[in-house]
C-alpha positions as CSV (number, residue, x, y, z in Angstrom):
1,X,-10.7,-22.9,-48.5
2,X,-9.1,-21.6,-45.4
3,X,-11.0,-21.2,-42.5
4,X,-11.4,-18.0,-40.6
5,X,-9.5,-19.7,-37.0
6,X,-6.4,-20.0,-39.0
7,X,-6.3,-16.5,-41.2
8,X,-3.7,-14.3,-38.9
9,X,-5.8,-11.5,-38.2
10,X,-8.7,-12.8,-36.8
11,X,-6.1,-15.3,-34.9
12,X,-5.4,-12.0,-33.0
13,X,-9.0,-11.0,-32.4
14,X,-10.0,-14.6,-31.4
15,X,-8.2,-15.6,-29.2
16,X,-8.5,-12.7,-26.6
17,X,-11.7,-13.1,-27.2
18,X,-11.9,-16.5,-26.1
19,X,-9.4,-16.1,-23.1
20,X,-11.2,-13.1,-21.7
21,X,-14.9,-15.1,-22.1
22,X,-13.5,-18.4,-20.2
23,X,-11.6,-16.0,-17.4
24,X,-15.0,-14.5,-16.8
25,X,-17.0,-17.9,-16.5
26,X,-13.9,-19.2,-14.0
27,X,-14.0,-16.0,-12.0
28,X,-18.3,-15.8,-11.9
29,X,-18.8,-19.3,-11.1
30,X,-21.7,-21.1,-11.3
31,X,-24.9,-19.4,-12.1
32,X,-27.4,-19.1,-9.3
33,X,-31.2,-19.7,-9.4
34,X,-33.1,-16.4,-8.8
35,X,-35.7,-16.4,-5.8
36,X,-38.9,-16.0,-6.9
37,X,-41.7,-15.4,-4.5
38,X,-43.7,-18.3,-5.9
39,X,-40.6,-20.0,-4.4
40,X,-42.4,-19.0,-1.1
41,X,-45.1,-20.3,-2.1
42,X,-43.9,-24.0,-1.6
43,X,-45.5,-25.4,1.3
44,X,-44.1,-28.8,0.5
45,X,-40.5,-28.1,2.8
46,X,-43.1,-25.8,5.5
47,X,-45.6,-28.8,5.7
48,X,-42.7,-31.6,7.0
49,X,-41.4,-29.2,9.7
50,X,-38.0,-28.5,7.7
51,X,-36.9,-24.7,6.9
52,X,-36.9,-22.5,4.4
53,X,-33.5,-22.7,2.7
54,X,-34.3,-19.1,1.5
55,X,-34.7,-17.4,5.0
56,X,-33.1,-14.3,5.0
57,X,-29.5,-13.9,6.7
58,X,-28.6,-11.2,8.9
59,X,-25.7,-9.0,7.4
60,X,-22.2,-9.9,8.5
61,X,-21.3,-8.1,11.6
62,X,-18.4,-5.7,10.8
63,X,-15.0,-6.1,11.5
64,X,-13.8,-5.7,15.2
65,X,-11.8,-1.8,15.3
66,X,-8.1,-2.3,16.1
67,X,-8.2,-1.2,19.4
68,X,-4.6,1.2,18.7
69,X,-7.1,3.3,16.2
70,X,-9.8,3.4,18.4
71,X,-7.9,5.1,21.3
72,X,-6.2,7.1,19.2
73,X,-2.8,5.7,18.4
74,X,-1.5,4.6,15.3
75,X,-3.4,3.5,12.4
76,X,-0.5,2.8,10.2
77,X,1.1,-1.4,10.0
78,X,3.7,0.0,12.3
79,X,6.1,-3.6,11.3
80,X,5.7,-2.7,7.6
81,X,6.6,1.7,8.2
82,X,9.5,0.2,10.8
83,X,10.9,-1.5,8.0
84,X,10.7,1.1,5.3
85,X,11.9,3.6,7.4
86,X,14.9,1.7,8.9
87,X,16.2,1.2,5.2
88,X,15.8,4.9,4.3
89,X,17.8,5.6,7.4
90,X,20.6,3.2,6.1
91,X,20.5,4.7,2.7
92,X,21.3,8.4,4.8
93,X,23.8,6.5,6.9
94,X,25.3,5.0,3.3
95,X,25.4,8.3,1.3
96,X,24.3,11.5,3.0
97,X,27.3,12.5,4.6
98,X,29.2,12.8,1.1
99,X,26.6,14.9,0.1
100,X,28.2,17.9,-1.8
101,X,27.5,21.8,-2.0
102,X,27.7,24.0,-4.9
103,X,31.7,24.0,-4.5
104,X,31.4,19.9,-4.5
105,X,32.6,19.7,-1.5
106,X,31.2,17.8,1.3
107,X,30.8,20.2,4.5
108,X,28.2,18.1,7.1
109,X,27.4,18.5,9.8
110,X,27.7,14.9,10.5
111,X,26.4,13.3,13.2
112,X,22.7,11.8,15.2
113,X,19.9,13.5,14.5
114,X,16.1,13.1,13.8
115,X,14.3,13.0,10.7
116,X,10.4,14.0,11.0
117,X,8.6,12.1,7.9
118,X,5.2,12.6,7.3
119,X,3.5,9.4,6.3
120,X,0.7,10.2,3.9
121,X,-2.5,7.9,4.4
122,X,-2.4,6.9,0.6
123,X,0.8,4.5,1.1
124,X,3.8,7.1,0.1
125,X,5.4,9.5,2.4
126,X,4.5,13.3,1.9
127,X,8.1,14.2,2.4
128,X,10.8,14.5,5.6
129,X,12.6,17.7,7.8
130,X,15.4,17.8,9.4
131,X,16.2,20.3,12.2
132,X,18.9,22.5,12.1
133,X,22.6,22.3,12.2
134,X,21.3,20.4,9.0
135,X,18.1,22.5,7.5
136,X,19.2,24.6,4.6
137,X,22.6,22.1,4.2
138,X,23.2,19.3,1.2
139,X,23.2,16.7,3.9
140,X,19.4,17.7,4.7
141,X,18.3,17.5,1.1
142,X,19.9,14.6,0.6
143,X,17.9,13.2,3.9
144,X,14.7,14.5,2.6
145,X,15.1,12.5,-0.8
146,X,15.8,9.4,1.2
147,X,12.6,9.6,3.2
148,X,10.8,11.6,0.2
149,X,9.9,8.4,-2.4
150,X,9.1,5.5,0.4
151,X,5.8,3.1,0.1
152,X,4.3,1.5,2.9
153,X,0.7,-0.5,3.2
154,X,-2.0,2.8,2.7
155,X,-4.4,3.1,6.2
156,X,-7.3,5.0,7.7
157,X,-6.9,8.5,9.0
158,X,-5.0,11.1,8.3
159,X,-1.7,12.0,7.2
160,X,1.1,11.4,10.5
161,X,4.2,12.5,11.2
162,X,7.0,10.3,13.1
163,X,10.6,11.0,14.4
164,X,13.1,8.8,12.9
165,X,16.9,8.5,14.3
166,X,19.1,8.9,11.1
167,X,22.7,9.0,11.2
168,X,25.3,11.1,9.2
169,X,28.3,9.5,8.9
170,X,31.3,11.8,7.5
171,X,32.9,10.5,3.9
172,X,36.5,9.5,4.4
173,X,39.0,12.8,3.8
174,X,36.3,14.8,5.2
175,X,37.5,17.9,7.5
């Protein structure tokens, strides 16, 4: 007679079943004793002088406000933005200026400008402008993409916009 452990389909119901059951005990811990208030009651600890190992603890204080949110500036991990933005900017520097118009050719402007990305509070960006010679242009869609899909640590606050130096750099042949 086989034994229900070994028969294949309740192999597949088992074992999850067992994994998910020893992951909860490992993440719970021990269990602990519930206070009763005949607990309280026990005079035996009071009598000798000793205290209560049930007296009741103060909340923990809350965490000290970064003092660049509390005056206002920025609430964003500026090192972690820093570094997403400065890699979108080399992907514009990389491939923007061969970016191509309906007649697939490229026609710029190339050149230094500034990107204004708006940095959503949810940890992605809610999109980038440029100003103009580049508005309405390929080149300014193509910086818009580059700053559109970027992740970064989520924060407090609201949504903030920042100027970003990008770069255009014309494709070889270019006029």
């Amino acid at each position: 007679m086989r034994s229900l452990w070994y028969d294949e389909g309740m192999r597949a119901i088992y074992i999850p079943l067992c994994l998910a059951a020893l992951g909860s005990a490992v993440a719970c811990g021990p269990a602990k004793p519930a206070d009763s208030p005949s607990h309280d009651s026990d005079t035996s600890s009071e009598s000798s002088g000793a205290s209560s190992s049930h007296a009741a603890t103060p909340p923990p204080a809350p965490p000290p406000q970064d003092p660049a949110t509390a005056s206002g500036g920025t609430a964003y991990d500026k090192e972690a933005v820093e570094t997403v933005l400065k890699r979108a900017a080399i992907q514009v520097k990389a491939n923007c200026g061969a970016a191509t118009g309906e007649d697939g050719k490229a026609t710029g402007p190339w050149g230094k400008t500034t990107a204004t990305v708006t940095l959503g509070h949810n940890g992605h960006s809610r999109g980038a402008t440029v100003p103009a010679p580049y508005e309405g242009k390929p080149v300014a869609k193509c910086i818009a993409q580059a700053f559109a899909i970027l992740i970064f640590p989520p924060f407090a606050g609201g949504d903030t916009p920042i100027d970003w130096p990008v770069e255009v750099v014309a494709p070889a042949g270019a006029p």
